[in-house]
DRENMAR-725823 format. One line per field, with one value per residue (C-alpha): residue number from 1; residue in three letters; x negated, y, z. Coordinates in steps of 0.1 Angstrom, whole numbers, plus 5000, padded with zeros to 4 digits. Example, Ala and Ser with C-alpha at 12.3 -4.5 7.8 and 13.67 -1.06 7.14 Angstrom:
BEGIN
nr: (1;2) $
rest: (ala;ser) $
east: (4877;4863) $
north: (4955;4989) $
up: (5078;5071) $
END
This chain:
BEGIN
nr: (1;2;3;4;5;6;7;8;9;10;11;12;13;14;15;16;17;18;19;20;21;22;23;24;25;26;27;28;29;30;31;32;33;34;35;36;37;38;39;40;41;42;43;44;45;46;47;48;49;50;51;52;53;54;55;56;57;58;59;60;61;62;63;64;65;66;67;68;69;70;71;72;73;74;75;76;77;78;79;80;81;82;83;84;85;86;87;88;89;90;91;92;93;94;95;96;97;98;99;100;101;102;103;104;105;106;107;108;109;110;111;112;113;114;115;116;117;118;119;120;121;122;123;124;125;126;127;128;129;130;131;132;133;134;135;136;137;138;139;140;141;142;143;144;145;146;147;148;149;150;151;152;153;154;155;156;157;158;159;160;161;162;163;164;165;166;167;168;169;170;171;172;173;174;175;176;177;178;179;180;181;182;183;184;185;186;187;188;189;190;191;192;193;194;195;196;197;198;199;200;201;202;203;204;205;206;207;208;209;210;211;212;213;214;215;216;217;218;219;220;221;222;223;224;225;226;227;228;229;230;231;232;233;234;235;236;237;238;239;240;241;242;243;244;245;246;247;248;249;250;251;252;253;254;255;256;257;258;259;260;261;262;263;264;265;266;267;268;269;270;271;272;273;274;275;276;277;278;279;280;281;282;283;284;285;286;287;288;289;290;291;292;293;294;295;296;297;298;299;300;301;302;303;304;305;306;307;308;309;310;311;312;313;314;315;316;317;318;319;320;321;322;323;324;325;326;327;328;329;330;331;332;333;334;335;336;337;338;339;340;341;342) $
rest: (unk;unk;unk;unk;unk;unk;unk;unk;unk;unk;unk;unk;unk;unk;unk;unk;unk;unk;unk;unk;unk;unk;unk;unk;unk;unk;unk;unk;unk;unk;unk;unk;unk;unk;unk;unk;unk;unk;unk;unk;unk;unk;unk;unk;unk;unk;unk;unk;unk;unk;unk;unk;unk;unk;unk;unk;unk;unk;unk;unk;unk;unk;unk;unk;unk;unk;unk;unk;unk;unk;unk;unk;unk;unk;unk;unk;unk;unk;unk;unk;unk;unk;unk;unk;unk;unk;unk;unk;unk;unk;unk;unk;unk;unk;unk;unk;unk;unk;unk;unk;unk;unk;unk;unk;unk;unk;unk;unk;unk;unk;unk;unk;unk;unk;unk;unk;unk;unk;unk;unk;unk;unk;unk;unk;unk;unk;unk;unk;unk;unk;unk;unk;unk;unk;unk;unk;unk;unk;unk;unk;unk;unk;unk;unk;unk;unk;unk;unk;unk;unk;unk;unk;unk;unk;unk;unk;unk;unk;unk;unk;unk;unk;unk;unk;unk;unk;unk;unk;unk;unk;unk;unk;unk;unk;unk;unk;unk;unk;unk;unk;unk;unk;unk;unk;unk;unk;unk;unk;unk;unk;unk;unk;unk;unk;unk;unk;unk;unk;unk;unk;unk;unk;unk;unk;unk;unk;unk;unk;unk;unk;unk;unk;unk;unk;unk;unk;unk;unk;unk;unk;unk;unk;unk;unk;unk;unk;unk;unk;unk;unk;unk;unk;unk;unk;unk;unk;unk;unk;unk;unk;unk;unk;unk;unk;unk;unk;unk;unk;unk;unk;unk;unk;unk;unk;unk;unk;unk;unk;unk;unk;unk;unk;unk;unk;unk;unk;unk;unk;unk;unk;unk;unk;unk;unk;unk;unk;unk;unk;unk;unk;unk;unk;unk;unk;unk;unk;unk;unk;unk;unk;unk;unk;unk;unk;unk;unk;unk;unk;unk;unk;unk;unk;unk;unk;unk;unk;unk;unk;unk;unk;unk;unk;unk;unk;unk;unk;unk;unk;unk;unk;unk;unk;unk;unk;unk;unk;unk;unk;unk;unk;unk;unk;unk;unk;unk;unk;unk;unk;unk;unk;unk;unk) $
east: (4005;3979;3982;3961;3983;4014;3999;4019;3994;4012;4041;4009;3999;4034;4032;4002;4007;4045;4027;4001;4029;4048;4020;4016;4051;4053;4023;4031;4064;4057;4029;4049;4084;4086;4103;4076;4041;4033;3992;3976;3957;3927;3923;3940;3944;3976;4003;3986;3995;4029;4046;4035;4038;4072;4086;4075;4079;4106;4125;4090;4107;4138;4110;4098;4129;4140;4102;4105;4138;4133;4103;4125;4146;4119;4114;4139;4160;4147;4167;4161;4196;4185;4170;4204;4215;4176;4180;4218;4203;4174;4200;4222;4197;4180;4213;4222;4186;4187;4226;4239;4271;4254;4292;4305;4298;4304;4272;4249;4221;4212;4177;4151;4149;4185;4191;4165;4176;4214;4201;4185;4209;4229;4212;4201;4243;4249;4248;4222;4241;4238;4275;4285;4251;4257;4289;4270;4246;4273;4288;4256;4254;4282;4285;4248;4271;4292;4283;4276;4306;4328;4319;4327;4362;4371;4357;4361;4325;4316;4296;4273;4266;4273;4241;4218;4192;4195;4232;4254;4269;4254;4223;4234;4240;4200;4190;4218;4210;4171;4177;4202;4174;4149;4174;4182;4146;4133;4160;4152;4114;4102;4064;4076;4060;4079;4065;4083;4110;4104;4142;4135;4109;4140;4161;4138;4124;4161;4174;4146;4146;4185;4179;4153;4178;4209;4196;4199;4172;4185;4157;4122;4117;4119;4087;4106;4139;4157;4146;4169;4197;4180;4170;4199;4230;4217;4236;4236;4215;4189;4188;4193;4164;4141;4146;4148;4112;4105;4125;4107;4073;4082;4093;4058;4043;4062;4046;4022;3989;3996;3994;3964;3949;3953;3935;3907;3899;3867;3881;3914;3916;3904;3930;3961;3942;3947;3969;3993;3998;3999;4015;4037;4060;4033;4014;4043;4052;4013;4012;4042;4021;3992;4016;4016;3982;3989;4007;3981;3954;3969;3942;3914;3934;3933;3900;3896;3922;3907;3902;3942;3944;3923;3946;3969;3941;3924;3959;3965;3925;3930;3959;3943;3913;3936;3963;3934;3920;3953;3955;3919;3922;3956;3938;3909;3934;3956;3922;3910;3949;3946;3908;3925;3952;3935) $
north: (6966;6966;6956;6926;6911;6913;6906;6873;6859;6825;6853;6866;6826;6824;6858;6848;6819;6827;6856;6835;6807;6838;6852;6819;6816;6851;6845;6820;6834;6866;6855;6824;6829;6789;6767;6741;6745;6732;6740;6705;6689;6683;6723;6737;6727;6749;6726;6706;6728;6735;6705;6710;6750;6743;6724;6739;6776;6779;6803;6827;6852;6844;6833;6871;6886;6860;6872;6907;6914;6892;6916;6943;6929;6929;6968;6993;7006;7043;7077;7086;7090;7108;7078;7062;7091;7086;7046;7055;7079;7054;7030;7047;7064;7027;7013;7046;7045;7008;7004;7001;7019;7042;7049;7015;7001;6961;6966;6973;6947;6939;6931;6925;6964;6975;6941;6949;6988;6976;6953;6973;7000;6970;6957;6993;7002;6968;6979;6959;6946;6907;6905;6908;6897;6864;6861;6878;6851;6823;6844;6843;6807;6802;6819;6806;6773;6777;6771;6802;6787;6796;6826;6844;6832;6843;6878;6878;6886;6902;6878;6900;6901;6866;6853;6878;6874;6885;6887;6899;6866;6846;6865;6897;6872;6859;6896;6899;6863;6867;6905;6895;6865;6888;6914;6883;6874;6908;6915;6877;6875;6914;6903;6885;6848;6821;6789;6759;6745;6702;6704;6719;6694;6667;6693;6707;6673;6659;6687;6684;6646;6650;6673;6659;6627;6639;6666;6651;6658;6687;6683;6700;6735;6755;6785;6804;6819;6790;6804;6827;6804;6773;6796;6822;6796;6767;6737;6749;6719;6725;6763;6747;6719;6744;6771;6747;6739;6775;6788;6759;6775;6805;6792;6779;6812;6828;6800;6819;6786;6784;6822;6822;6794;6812;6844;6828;6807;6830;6861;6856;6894;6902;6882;6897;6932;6921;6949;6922;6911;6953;6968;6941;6963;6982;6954;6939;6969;6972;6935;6941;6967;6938;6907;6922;6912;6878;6886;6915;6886;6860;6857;6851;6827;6807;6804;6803;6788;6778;6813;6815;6792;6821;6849;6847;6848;6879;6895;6891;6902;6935;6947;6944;6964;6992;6990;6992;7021;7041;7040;7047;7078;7085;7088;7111;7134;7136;7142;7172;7189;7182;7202;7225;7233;7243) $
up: (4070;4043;4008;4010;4041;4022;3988;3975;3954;3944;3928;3908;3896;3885;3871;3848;3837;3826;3806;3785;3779;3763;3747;3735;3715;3708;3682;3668;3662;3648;3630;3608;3622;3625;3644;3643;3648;3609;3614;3610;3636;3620;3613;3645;3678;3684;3684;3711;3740;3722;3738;3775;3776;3759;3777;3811;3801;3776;3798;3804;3799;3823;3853;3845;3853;3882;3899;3891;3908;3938;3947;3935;3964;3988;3985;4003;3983;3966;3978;3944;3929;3900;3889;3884;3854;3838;3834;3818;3796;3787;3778;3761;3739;3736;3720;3698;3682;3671;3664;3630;3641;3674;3680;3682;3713;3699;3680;3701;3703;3737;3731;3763;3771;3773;3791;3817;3823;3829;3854;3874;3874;3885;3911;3928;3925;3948;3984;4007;4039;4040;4045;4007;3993;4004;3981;3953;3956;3957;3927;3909;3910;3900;3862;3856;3859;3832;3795;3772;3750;3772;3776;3742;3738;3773;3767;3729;3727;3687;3663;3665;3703;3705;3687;3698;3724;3761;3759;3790;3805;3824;3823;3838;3869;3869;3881;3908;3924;3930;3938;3964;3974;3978;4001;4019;4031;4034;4061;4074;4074;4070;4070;4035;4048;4066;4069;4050;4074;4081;4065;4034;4016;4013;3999;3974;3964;3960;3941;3917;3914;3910;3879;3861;3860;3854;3825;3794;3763;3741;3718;3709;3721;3691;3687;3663;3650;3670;3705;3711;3703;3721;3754;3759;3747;3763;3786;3826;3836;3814;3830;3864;3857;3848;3876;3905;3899;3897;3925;3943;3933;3943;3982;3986;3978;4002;4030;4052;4049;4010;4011;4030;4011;3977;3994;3998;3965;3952;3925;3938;3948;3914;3897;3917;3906;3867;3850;3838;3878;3887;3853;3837;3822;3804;3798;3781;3759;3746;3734;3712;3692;3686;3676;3641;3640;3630;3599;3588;3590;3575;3548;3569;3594;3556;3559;3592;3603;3637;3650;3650;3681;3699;3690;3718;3744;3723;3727;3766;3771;3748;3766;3797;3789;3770;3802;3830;3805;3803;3842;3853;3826;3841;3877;3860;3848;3881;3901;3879;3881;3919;3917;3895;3918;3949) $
END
């Protein structure tokens, strides 16, 4: 089957736009470190997306993660078993090198990288037959219902870990739910699209309607030092609110007429080629090294204080030329060792 008849290009719309609302944030946060967007309207026009991208992608970086490892999902599972002792190594050596006691296992910080490597050496430990991934799922669902709170007296979880980002529980159980999703459909629809069922547009719309009622308002989506706190600790419904809308997304994409109707909206092939759709990780590494940017220029965002609202979208364009660069040079070089070999 080629790559174009099993390309999922609603996954890659999600995929983008989830990127650029975390771009987004992520300047603003390294940049001032504020909660608020203080930059006055009549000199920037940044806080006037804040509101909307808040409040439909405050958990970017979660939807990342839910996406990633339901396509993880997808794939059969690699024979590599190697590759189990390299990720343990990697995150081992991740949480030694940033520690302040390396030997201490209750201070380890489990920031975005360690949290990813443990999940997927997580998820590729589960085993694949639909018999047990169905409990996992139920499983799943159930600790992403219970209320961070109650969480760290239960499992006396350190000060330390406790108010850090990406901690362990729930989250650990985000990966293993749309991993098992994706395992699910891959062994139920193998071509990846299934049309929407008459049956599921009354569930979908009810369970969405449902949460959007029920959740109450926790108040304004904090940009800075308060996201980790507002995001990671927050109230199951708001979680629930958010991802039902998502997952929702997600279902259509998989739909075989909103697949084919995506495929043939004009650059659509191009945009499913960007290195943020084909090299997220990368991608996502690279635009760590350019956030520092925003401090470096704070004099001239004084003076130019317009040009800041721009930065973001100067970020996610620069890593995509330096990404597509470091793999086109990565093909150069693997061609002239091939040459070089024969």
């Amino acid at each position: 089957m080629s790559e174009k008849s099993t390309r999922i290009y609603g996954f890659d719309i999600l995929r983008i736009a989830t990127v650029m609302a975390i771009l987004y944030f992520h300047v603003w946060q390294y940049t001032f470190f504020q909660d608020v967007i203080s930059l006055p309207p009549e000199i920037s026009n940044y806080h006037n997306l804040t509101g909307w991208v808040g409040d439909v992608f405050k958990y970017g970086g979660l939807f990342i993660v839910a996406l990633s490892f339901f396509l993880i999902g997808l794939k059969a599972r690699s024979q590599h078993k190697m590759r189990f002792f390299v990720l343990i190594a990697g995150l081992i050596g991740l949480q030694v090198s940033t520690a302040d006691n390396p030997m201490d296992p209750t201070t380890w910080d489990w920031d975005v990288y360690s949290y990813l490597v443990l999940s997927y050496i997580l998820v590729l430990a589960l085993p694949r037959k639909a018999i047990l991934r169905w409990p996992f799922v139920a499983a799943s669902i159930a600790l992403l219902c219970i209320p961070y709170e109650q969480y760290a007296p239960l499992l006396n979880i350190p000060e330390a870990i406790q108010f850090s980002g990406w901690n362990l529980m729930p989250w650990l159980a985000l990966p293993v739910l749309f991993h098992s999703a994706g395992v699910l459909w891959s062994q139920k629809t193998p071509g990846f699209f299934q049309a929407m069922h008459k049956w599921e547009w009354p569930v979908w719309v009810a369970l969405i309607a449902l949460l959007f009622v029920i959740t109450p308002d926790y108040g304004p989506f904090p940009a800075g030092p308060g996201f980790e706190g507002y995001v990671f600790k927050q109230k199951p419904l708001m979680f629930w609110k958010h991802f039902i809308v998502f997952a929702f997304l997600m279902r259509l994409s998989l739909d075989p007429v909103i697949n084919s109707a995506l495929a043939r909206i004009k650059g659509m092939s191009q945009f499913s080629n960007l290195a943020w759709n084909k090299h997220l990780g990368v991608s996502y590494f690279m635009h760590l090294a350019l956030l520092p940017m925003g401090q470096h220029l704070m004099e001239f965002w004084g003076h130019f204080p317009g040009t800041f609202d721009w930065l973001w979208l100067f970020i996610f364009i620069s890593v995509e030329i330096i990404v597509r660069a470091m793999f086109a040079m990565r093909l150069t070089v693997k061609a002239k060792v091939a040459q070089l070999m024969r």
